[in-house]
C-alpha positions in Angstrom: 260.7 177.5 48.2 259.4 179.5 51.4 256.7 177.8 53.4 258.0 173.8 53.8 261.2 172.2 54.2 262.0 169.3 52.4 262.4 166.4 54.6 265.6 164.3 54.3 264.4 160.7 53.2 265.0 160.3 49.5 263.2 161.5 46.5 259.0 161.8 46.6 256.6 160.3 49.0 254.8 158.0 46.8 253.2 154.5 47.1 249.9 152.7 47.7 247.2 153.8 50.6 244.1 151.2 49.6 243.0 150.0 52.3 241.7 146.5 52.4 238.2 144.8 52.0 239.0 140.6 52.6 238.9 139.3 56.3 238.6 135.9 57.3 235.3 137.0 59.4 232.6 138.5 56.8 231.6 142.0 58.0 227.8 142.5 59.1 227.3 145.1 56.1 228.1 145.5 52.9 230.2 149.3 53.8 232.4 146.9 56.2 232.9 145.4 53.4 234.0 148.6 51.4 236.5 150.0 54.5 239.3 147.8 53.8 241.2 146.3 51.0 242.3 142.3 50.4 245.6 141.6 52.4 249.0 142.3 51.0 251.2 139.7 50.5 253.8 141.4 53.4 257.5 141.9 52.8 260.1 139.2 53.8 261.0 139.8 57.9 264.3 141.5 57.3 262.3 144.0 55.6 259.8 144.7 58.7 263.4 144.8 60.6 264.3 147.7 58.4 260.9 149.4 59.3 261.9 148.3 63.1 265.0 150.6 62.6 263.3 153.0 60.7 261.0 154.0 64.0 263.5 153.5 66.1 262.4 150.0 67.7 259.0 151.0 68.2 257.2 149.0 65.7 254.5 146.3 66.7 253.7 143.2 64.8 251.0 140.4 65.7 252.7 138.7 68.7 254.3 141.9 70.4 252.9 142.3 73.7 251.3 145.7 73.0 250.0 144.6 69.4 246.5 143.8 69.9 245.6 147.1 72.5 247.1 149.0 69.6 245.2 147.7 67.1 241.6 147.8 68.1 239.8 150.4 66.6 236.7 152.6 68.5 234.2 151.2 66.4 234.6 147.2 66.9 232.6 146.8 63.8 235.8 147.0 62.3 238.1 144.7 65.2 238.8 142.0 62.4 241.0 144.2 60.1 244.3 143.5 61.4 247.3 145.5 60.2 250.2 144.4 59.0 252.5 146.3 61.5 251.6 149.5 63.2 254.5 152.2 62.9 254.5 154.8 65.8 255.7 157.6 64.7 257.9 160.9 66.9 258.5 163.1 64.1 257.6 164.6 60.9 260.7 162.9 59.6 259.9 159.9 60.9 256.8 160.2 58.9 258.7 160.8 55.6 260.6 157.9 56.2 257.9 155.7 56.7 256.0 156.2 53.7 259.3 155.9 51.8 259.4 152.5 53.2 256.0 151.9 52.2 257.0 153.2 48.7 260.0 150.7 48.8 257.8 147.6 49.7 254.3 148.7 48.0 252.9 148.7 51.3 249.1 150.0 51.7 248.7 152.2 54.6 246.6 154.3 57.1 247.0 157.4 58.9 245.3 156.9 62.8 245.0 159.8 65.4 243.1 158.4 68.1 241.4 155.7 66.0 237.8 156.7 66.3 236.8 157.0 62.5 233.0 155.6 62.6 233.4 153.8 59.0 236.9 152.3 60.0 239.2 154.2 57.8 242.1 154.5 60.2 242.4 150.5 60.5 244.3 148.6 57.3 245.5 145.2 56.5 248.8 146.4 55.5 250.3 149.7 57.6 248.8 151.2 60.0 251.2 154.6 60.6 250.5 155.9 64.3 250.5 159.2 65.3 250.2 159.0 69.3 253.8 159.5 69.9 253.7 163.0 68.6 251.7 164.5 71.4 253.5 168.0 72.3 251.5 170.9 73.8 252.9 174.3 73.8 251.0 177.4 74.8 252.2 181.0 74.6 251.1 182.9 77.2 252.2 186.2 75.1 250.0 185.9 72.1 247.4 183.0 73.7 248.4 180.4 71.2 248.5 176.9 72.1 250.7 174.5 69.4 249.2 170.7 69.2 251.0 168.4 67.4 248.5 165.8 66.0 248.9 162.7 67.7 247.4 164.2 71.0 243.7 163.8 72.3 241.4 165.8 73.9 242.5 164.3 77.2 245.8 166.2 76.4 244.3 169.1 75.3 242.4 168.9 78.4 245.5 168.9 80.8 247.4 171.4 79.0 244.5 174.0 78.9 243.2 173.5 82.2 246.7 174.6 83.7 246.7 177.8 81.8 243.3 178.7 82.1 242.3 178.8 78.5 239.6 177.2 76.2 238.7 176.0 72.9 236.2 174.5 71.2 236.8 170.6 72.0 234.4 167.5 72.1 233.5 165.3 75.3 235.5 161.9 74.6 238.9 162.2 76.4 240.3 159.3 73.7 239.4 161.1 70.3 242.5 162.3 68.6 242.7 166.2 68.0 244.0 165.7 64.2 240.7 163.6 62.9 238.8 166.6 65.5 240.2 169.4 63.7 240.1 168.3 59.8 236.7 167.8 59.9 235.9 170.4 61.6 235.4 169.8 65.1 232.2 170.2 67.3 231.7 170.6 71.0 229.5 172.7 73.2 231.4 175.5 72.7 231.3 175.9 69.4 228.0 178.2 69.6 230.5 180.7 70.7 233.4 180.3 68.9 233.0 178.5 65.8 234.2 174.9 65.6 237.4 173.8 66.1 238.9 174.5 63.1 238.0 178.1 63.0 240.4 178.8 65.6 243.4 177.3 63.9 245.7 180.2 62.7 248.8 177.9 61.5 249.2 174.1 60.6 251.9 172.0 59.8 251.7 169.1 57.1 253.8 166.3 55.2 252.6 166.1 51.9 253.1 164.0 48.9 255.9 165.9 47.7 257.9 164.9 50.6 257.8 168.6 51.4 256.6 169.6 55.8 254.5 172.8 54.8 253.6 175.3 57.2 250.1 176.5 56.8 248.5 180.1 57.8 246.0 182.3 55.9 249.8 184.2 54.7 251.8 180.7 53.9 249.9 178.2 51.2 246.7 179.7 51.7 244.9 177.2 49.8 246.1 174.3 51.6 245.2 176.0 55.0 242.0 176.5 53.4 241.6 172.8 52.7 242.6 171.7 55.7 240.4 173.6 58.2 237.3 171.2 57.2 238.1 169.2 54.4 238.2 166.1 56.3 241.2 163.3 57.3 243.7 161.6 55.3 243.1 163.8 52.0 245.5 165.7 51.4 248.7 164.6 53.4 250.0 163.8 57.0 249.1 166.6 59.6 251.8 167.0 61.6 250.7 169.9 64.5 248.3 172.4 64.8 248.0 176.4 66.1 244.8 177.1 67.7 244.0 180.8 68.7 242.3 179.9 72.5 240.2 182.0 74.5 239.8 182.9 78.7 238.4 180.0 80.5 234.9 180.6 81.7 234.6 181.4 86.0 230.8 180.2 86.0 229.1 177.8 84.5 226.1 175.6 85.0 226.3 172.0 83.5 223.2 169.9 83.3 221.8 166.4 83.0 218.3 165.9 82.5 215.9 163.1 81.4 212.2 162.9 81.0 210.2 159.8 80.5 206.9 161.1 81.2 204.3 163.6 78.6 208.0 162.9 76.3 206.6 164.7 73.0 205.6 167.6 74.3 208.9 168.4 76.5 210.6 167.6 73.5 208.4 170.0 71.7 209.3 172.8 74.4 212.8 171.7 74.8 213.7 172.5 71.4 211.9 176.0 71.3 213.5 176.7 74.4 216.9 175.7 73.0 216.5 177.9 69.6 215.6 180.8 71.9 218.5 181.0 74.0 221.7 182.4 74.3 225.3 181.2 72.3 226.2 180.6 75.9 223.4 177.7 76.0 224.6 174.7 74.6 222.8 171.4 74.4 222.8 168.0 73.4 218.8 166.3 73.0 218.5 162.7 72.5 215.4 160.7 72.0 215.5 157.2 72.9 214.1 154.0 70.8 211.7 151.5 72.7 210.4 148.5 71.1 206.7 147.6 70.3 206.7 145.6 73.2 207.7 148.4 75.5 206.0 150.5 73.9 202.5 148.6 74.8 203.3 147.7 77.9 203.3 151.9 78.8 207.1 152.7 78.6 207.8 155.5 76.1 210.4 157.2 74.1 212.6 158.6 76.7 213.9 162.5 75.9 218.1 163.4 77.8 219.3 166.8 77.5 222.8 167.5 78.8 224.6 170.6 78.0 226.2 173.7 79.9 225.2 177.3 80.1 227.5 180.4 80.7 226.1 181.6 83.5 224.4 180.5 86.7 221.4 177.6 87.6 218.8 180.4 87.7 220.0 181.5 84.6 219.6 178.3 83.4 216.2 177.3 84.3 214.6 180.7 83.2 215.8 179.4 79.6 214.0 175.8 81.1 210.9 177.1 82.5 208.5 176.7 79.5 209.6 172.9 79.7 209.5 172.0 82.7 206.0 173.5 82.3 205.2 170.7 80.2 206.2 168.2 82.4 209.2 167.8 85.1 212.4 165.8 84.5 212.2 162.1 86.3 216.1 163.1 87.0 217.9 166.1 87.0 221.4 167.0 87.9 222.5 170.6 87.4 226.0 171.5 88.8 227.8 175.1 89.1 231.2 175.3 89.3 234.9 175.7 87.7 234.4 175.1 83.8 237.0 171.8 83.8 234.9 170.7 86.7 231.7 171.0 84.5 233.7 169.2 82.0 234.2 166.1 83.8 230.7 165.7 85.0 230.1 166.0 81.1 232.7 163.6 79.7 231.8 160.7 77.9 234.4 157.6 77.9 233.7 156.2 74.3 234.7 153.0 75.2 235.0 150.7 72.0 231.8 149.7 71.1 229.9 148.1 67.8 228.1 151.5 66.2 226.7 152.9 63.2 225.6 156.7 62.9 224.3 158.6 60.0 224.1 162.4 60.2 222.4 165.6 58.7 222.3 169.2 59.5 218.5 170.9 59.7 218.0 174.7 58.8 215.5 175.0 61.6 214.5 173.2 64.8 212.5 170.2 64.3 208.6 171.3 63.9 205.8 169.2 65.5 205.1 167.5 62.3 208.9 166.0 62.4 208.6 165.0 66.3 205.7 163.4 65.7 207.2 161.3 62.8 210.1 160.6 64.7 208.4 159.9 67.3 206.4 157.1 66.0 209.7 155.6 64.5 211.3 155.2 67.8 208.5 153.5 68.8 209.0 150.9 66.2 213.1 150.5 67.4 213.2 146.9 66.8 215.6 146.2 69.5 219.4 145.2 70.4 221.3 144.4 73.4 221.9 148.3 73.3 220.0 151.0 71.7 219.1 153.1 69.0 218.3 156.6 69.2 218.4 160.3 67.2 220.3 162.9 69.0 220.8 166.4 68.3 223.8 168.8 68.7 223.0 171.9 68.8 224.9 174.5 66.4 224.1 178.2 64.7 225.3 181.2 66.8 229.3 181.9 65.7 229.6 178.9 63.4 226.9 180.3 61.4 228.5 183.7 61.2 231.5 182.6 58.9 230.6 182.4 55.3 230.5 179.0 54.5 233.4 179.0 51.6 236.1 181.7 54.4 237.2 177.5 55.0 236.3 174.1 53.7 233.7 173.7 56.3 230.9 174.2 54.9 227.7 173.7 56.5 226.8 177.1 57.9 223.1 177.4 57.9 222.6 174.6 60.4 220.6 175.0 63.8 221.1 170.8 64.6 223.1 168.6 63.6 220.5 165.4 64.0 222.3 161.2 64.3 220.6 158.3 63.5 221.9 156.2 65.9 221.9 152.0 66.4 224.5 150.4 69.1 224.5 146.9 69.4 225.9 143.9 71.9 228.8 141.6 71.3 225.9 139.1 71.6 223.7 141.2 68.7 227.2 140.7 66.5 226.6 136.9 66.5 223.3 137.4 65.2 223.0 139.0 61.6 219.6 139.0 62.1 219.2 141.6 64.9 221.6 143.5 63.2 220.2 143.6 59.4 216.7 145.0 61.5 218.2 147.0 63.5 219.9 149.3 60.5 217.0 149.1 58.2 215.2 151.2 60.9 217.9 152.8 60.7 218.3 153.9 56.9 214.6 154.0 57.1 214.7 156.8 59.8 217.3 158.5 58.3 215.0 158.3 55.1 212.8 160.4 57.0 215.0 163.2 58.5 215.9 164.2 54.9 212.2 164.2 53.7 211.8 167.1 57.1 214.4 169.2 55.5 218.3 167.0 56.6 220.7 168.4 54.3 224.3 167.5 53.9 226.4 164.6 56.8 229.3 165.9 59.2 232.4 164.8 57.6 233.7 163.6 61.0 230.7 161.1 61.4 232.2 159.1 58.5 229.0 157.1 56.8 230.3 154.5 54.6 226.8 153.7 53.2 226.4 157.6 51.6 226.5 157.7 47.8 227.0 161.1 47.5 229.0 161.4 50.0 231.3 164.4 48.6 228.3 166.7 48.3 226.9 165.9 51.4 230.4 166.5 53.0 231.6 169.3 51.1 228.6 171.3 49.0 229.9 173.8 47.3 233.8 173.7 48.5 234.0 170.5 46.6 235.4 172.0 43.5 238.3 173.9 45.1 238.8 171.1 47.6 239.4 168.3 44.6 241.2 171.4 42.7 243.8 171.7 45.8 243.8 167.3 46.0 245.2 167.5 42.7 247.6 169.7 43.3 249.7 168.5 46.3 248.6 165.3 45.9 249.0 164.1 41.9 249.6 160.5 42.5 246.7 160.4 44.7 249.2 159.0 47.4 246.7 159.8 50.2 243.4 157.6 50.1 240.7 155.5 51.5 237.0 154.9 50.6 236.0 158.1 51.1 238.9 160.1 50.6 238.8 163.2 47.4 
């Protein structure tokens, strides 16, 4: 058949993928709970050896010196789910092989990228089957294509595309893993002009359940290159590369970092009017910081940060500003112009492993005054961590919202925000079920609110665990053909996890 090879190991990729819900320390939530799957009783050790051999030596086990690095996931909510084994993998037929060995041994795996899933599904207590090693960049100068195989992050991406001069839409953490980017989507402050992330891929490459490595374009298995420019991680196979069309680097560009703790709701007020009237070339980021009742009475108030970057220069930029800054000046500002990868840097955000829980929605408009002043009496009542707790806002519309929102599986064109719910909490706050429990009813209670002001649908890449309906809220009207094409190259259901189709 035209379009995939069949790989080598024997016979049909098939076996378990649950992950597991038991740990010996009792998750904080009741979705921690729901991210994992009880322990498997693991194969005899000659049986790991034959996995050893299978990834050529690199396999880690609890002990090996590299085990424990390896398997700490982003969000630490999730540090006490300990895998099995963790099976780097160098090749697509590596990949086959793997899961025939987990077929062998009913072994329950996970696919992990860069590891950042935000509800834990690329951690396991059985296999955790590791996709860094397949990290390849190639980028043709001739038809300004750049080939990512999946195990590579945006720090990579960053490299590679900063020597050749050219651009796509990426995020900000140098650590998350383009594979997880690009199935759900993928957003960044470039995707005002050029769609998001998965917009630009024009080819992909896939192991499916068949045992089959399909290659993917809008010419080749059209429906599965439909599925997988937005239907989300770990559905429908193991991605395996990536084409993304790229576009000319930007000369000039003004980045910007500005927070306000003074006159708060009205800049935020202006901000966003500012923001809806400018340019695709403006792209922002607003958050809106929590404060206690304490600091709230004692004068301190909800604190508004904007960072962002505009094509173009700093007078540019503030003429988009000036009706904010007329409402009151930042108490810091830092606005650079430069080389785009030097803007980058100044806007790069670690993502250090940290103990998180976000819950998202797009909005059809900018927030009205009504909603900031609902939100912003909620943030007033954050109830406090050793962190913080927030809503933030990424601004989308302009090309994203120019694609029909069924020409690929991601659907939520009509957006102008995509609004979090944030709470971050301490090591400390962990100990303390107490400070957590408050801390997320806020939470679910201010999320409660967003949807009542018009939230509709989540972001498939912020994976909320606690969402009922979670496959309309991913998926909206795609769901149909997306479950229609599961079925299809996936009839065992090979591929799953709690929130998988």
């Amino acid at each position: 058949m035209s379009g995939f090879k069949k790989l080598s190991r024997r016979g049909l990729l098939v076996g378990g993928a649950a992950l597991a819900s038991a740990s010996v320390i009792r998750p904080t939530f009741a979705e921690d709970e729901g991210s994992a799957a009880s322990a498997p009783l693991g194969p005899p050790p000659d049986r790991w050896e034959s996995l050893r051999r299978v990834t050529k030596g690199a396999l880690l086990r609890p002990g090996d010196a590299d085990y424990s690095q390896a398997a700490l996931p982003n969000n630490l909510r999730f540090r006490h789910i300990r895998p099995e084994a963790i099976a780097p993998c160098s090749s697509a037929q590596m990949v086959a092989d793997v899961l025939s060995w987990c077929r062998d041994y009913d072994m329950p795996f996970v696919v992990r990228g860069g590891g950042h899933s935000y509800s834990g599904f690329s951690t396991s207590h059985g296999l955790v089957i590791d996709m860094s090693p397949m990290r390849a960049i190639q980028y043709d100068p001739r038809s300004g294509l750049v080939r990512v195989e999946a195990g590579a992050t945006n720090r990579e991406l960053f490299a590679a595309q900063r020597q050749v001069g050219r651009i796509v839409t990426h995020g900000r953490c140098p650590t998350v893993g383009i594979a997880g980017f690009l199935l759900g989507g993928g957003v960044g402050f470039n995707m005002r002009r050029f769609g998001v992330c998965s917009d630009l891929m024009t080819e992909a490459e896939i192991v499916t359940a068949d045992g089959a490595l399909r290659r993917l374009s809008a010419e080749q298995d059209a429906d599965l290159f439909w599925a997988v420019r937005g239907g989300g991680g770990g559905n429908f196979g193991v991605s395996t590369s990536f084409t993304l069309r790229t576009q000319p680097v930007d000369e000039q560009l003004t980045a910007f970092r500005m927070v306000w703790r003074d006159k708060t709701l009205e800049v935020a007020k202006a901000l966003f009017h500012a923001a809806e009237m400018a340019p695709n070339g403006f792209a922002s980021r607003i958050s809106l910081g929590g404060v206690t009742p304490a600091q709230s009475g004692k004068g301190r108030q909800v604190s508004v940060t904007m960072i962002g970057q505009f094509i173009g220069d700093r007078d540019g930029l503030m003429a988009i500003l000036k009706p904010v800054l007329d409402a009151g000046p930042p108490d810091f500002s830092d606005i650079r112009e430069g080389g785009y990868w030097e803007a980058q840097e100044f806007l790069m955000e670690p993502g250090a492993p940290a103990w998180f829980r976000e819950r998202s929605t797009f909005l059809p408009a900018s927030p009205d005054d009504a909603f900031l002043e609902a939100a912003f009496d909620r943030l007033r009542h954050w109830p406090g961590t050793g962190a913080h707790g927030d809503l933030f806002f990424f601004q989308t519309g302009g090309r994203i919202n120019e694609i029909a929102p069924d020409e690929t599986a991601f659907v939520h064109r009509s957006s102008h925000w995509l609004a979090v719910v944030g709470a971050n909490w301490s090591e400390d706050d962990n100990a303390r079920p107490d400070i957590t429990r408050r801390a997320v009813a806020w939470q679910d209670d201010f999320y409660a609110m967003v949807g009542e002001y018009g939230g509709q649908g989540a972001f498939q890449n912020f994976a909320d665990a606690s969402l009922v309906d979670w496959r309309t809220r991913y998926f909206g009207a795609n769901l149909d053909r997306l479950m229609a094409i599961k079925a299809a190259v996936d009839p065992t259901n090979l591929f799953r996890h709690p929130q998988s189709l």
